[in-house]
N, C-alpha and C positions, 0 to 999 in steps of 0.2 A: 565773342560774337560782336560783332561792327555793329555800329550807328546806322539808323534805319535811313537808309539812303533811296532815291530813286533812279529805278531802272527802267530805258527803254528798252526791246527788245524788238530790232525791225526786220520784214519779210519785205525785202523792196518792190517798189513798183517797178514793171514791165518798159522797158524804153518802147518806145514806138516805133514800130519796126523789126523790134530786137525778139532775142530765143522766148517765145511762147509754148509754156506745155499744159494739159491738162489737172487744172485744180484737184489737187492733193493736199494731205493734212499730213506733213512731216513731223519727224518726232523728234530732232534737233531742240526747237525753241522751248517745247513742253517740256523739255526736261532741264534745261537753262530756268525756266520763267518758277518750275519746281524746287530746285535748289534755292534760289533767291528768295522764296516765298517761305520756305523752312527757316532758314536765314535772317528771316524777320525784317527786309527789304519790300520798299515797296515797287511792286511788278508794271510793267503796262506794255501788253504786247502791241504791236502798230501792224497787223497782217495785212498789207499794203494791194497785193493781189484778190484776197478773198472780198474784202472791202471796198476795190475800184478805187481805189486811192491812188493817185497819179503825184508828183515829186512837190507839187506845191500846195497839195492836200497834206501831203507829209508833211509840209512846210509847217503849216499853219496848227498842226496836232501837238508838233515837238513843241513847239514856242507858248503852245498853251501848257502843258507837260512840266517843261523849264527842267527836265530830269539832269541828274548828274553825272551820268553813264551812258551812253547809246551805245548799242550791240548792235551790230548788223552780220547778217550770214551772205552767203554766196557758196554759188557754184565757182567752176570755169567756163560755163555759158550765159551767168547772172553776174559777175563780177565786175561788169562796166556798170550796169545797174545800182550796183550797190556801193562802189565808189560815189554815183551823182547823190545817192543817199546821204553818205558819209558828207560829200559836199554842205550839203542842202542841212544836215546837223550842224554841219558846225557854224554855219550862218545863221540859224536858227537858233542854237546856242551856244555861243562863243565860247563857254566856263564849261560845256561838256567835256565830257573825255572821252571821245570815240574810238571804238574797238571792234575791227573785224573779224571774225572768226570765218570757221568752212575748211574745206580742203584744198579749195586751191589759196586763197591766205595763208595756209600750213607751208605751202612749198613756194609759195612766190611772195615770203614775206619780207623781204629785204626790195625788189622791185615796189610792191606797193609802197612802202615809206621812204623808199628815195623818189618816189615821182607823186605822188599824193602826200601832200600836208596835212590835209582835214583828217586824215588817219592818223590816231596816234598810238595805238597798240595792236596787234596783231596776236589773239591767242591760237596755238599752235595745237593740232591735233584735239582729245578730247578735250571739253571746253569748262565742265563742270564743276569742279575742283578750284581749276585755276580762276573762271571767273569771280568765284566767292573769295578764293583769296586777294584776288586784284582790287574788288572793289572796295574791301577792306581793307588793302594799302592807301588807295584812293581815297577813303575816307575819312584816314587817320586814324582809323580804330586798331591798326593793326603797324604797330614802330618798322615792320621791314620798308626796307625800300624796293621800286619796282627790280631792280638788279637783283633782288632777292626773291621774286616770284618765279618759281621756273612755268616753261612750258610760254613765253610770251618774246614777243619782237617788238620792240620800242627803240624814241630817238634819244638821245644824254650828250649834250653838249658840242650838236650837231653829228655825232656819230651812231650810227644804227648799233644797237645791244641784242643779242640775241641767249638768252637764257637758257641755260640745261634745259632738253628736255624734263617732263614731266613722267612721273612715272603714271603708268596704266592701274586703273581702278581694279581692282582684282574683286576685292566682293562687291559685284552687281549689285548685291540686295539690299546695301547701303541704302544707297540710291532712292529718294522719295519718285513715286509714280506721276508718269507725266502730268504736269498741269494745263486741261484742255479747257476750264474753264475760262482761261485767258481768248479765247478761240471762239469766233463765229462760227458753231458748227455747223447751221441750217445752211450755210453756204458751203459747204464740202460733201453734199447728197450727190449722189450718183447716181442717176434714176431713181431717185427716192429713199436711197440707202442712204444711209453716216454707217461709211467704213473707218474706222479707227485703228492704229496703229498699233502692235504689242513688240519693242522688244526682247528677243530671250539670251539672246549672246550676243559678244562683240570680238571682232578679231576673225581672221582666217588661216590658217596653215598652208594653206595651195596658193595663190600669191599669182594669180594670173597676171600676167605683163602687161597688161590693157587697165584692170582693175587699180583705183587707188585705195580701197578698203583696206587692205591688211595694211601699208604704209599711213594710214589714218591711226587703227587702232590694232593694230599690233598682229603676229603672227600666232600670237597664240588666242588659243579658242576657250572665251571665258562665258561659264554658263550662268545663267539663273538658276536660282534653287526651283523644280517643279510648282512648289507650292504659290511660291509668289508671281510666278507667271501666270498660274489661273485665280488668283487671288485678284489681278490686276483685270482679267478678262470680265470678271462676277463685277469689279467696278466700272468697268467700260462701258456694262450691259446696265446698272441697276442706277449710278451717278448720271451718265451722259447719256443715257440713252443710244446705246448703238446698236445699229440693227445687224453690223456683222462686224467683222477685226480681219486683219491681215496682220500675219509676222512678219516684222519688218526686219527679220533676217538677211542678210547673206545666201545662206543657206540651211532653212531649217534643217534639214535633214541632212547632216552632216555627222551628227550623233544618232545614227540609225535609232539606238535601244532611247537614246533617251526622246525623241521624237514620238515615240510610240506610246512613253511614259506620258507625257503630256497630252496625248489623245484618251489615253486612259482616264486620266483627272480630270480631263474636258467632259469624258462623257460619265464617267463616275457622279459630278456634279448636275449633272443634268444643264448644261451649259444654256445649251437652246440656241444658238448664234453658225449664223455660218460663215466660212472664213475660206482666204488662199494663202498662201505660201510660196515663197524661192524654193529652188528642189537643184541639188546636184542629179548627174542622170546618175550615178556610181550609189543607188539605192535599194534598197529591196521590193517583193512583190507587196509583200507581207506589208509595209510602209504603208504603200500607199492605201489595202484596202482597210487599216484603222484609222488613217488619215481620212478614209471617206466617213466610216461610220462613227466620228467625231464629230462631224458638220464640215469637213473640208468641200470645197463644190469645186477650186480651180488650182491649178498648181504653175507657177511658172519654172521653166527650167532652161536652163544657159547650156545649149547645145552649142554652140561656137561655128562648128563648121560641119559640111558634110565630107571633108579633105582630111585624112591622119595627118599629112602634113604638117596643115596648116595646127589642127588640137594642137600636135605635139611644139608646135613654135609658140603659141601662148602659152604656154605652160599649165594648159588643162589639167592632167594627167587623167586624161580620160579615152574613151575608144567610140568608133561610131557601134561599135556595137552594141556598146552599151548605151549608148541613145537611143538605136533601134527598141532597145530592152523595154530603158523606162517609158519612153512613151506609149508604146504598147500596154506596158502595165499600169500606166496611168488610165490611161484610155478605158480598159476593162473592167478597171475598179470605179469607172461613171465619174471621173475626172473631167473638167475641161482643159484643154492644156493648149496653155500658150509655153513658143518655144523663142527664144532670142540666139539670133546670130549675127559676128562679127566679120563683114567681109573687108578686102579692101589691106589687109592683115600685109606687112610684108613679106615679098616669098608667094603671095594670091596671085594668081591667074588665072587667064578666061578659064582656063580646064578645070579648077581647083574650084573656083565658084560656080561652073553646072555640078559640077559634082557635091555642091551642098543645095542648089536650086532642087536637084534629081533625089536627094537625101529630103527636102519638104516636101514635093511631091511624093513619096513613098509613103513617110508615114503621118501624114494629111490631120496635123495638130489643126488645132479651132482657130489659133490666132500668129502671128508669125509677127517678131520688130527685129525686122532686117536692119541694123546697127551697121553703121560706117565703123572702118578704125580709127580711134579719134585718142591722139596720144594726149592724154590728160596730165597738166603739171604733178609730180612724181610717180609717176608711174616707168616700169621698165622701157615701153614703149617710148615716150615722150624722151627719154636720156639715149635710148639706142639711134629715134631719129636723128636729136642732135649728132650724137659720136660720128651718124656718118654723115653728117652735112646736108642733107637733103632738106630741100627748100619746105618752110613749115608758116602756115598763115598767124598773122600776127595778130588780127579779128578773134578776140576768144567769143564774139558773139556765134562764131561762126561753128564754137566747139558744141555741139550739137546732139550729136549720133547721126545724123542723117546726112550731113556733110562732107565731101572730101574735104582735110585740108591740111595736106602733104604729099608732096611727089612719090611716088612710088617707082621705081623704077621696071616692075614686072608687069603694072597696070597701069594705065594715065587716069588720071580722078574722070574724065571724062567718060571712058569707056562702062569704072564701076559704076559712075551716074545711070547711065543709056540701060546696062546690065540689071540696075537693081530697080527703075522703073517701070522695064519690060517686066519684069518677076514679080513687080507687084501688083502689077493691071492685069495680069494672069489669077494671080490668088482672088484679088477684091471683083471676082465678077460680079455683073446683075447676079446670078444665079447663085452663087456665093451672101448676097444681101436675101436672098428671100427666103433661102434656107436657112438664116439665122432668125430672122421674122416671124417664117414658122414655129418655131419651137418655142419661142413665147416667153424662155429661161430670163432672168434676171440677167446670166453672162449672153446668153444669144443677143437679146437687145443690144446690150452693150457693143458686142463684136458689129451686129450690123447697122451700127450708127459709127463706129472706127472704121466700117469699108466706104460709110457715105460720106465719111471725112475725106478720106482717099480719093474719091471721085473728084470731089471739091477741092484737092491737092492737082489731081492732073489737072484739071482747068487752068490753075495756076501755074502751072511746070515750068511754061518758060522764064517766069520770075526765078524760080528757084534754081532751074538750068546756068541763068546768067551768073549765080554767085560763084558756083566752082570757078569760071574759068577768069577768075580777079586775078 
């Protein structure tokens, strides 16, 4: 075990101007800030968003801090964010050893430490393993050299080192349970709620061309044992106080039987908490009504397209009929159900996208995130664009979901712009807000203050109109 060393662990601040999304409590850091804290390391997370902390409020934290280690995470829509972080560390303190992590650091780890200095590691793919051994090299408590850490991207004698991967954690339940007391949770209510995060598996099999998740954590689908997932929810409820959880699955329901086993345990235990979930449509009826009479109130589900097509080009492996299925059997079992689709897809056209606009109107879900195609670094996507040349924005601010930003040759970004606007000042009517209003639900709120967003978004449009066409 290493010398108790100090670790920062940063959620960077928001550039101004840059990708803004709705306060949420990830479950990345908790589980970083968890290992380190079992590790006998001293923790300090710096939740730079939830906090209003802007880049020389960071400034002036680290420098109090004086830590040995900075972490910093990102997206592909947070990673210029989190470089001016990285910056702003290492000015802050010189002797640090900054290390980005995330998924897009996974795949663009050789770019960030040839063009950024203030980086000096880059851990690849899962983080938790590898950060505890890293900072144990760093710390001297541990004789390997960094060339000896797999799963990390570092500089040696002005040449980029890229290290074995790492192998994938197989038993989940190793794994100490997130550490959310690092975490202002009164500031991640959602009308009043602290939703909190559970995850139960890591990895996907189905490997959608759009998704980077399975190229994060692997193809294969590794589970929690039953017990420790509601062992983990009785502390979410009884430790932090949460008033409900969400699976921060993939796809919970991937593993039909065992999906159904955990509502069993949920409700076995008398849980008391109500929660949503990711949902494949390729699920049963019988799913979703134990999933309701567990406490599940919402379910989301990755319909993709209303086009076989186009499913069949992402590598769904799914059918609209069986979307028509689940959502109807969501619906029946007193689900609310939001549905996500990606348009915009190569191979999309105007026909191909009424024919998914005509597939939400049909079967008339609660809540709809009409997703741009947005080829994310490693992703199928993002390599298929390159292969055939097609002009791709170099702004990752830009990587979004609601963005075009690649030429399509079947659609012009402008048309899917006009197309997915029109579609959506159709869904978010007045009438649409009052009928969420009415009903008073915890998710109805919510749905009709994301249509009052919307309203507050067209006002804006032509700001947003302007960005495509850079």
């Amino acid at each position: 075990m290493g010398r108790r060393f100090r670790v920062a662990l940063i959620n960077s601040p928001l550039l101004k101007g840059g990708y803004h999304h709705r306060i949420y409590l990830g479950i990345g850091l908790p589980y970083l800030a968890a290992v380190l804290e079992k590790n006998k390391h001293e923790v300090e997370v710096i939740d730079c968003e939830a906090l209003e902390m802007d880049h020389e409020k960071l400034r002036a934290k680290l420098a109090s801090l004086e830590p040995n280690v900075v972490g910093i995470t990102a997206t592909t829509a947070t990673i210029q964010a989190a470089l001016v972080s990285a910056r702003v560390a290492k000015e802050a303190c010189p002797t640090a050893t900054v290390v980005l992590g995330g998924p897009h650091a996974t795949f663009m780890d050789e770019q960030i430490l040839s063009e950024n200095s203030e980086v000096d590691v880059v851990v690849r793919g899962e983080g938790e393993q590898t950060l505890i051994e890293l900072v144990d090299v760093i710390s001297k408590s541990n004789p390997k050299g960094l060339d000896e850490v797999a799963g990390i991207t570092f500089r040696k004698n002005g040449q980029i080192i890229r290290t074995p991967n790492r192998p994938l954690i197989q038993n989940l339940d190793e794994l100490p349970s997130p550490a959310y007391h690092y975490f202002a949770l009164e500031k991640y209510r959602v009308s009043g709620r602290l939703i909190l995060p559970v995850s139960t598996t890591r990895g996907c099999p189905i490997q959608c061309s759009f998704c980077v998740s399975s190229r994060m954590f692997g193809k294969t689908y590794r589970m929690r044992s039953i017990n420790s997932v509601v062992d983990e929810i009785e502390e979410l409820r009884d430790r932090y106080g949460a008033d409900a959880f969400t699976f921060y699955d993939d796809a919970f329901t991937y593993d039909i039987e065992r999906a159904i086993k955990i509502c069993e345990e949920i409700k076995k235990r008398k849980i008391g908490l109500p929660w949503n979930c990711q949902s494949r449509v390729d699920v049963s009826k019988e799913a979703f009504i134990k999933m309701r009479e567990a406490g599940c109130e919402m379910v989301y589900m990755g319909v993709e397209s209303g086009c076989q097509q186009i499913l069949d080009a992402v590598g769904k492996q799914t059918s609209i009929q069986q979307n028509e299925k689940a959502i109807k059997w969501a619906k029946d079992a007193g689900l609310f159900v939001i549905i996500s689709l990606v348009i915009g897809y190569p191979g999309e056209t105007t026909d191909s996208l009424e024919q998914t606009f005509d597939l939400i109107r049909r079967l008339k879900p609660d809540e709809v995130h009409l997703c741009v195609a947005t080829p994310f670094p490693g992703t199928e996507l993002y390599r298929f664009i390159q292969e055939k040349g097609w002009e791709l924005s170099p702004d990752w601010s830009l990587y979004d979901t609601t963005t075009p930003v690649f030429e399509n040759p079947s659609i012009s970004k402008e048309k899917i712009w006009e197309m997915r606007t029109k579609f959506l000042n159709e869904f978010y009517s007045p009438s649409y807000i009052v009928r969420q209003m009415v009903k008073g639900h915890f998710y109805n709120r919510l749905l009709a203050r994301i249509a009052l967003n919307h309203l507050v978004w067209r006002i804006r449009s032509r700001y947003n109109q302007s960005r495509i066409v850079k």
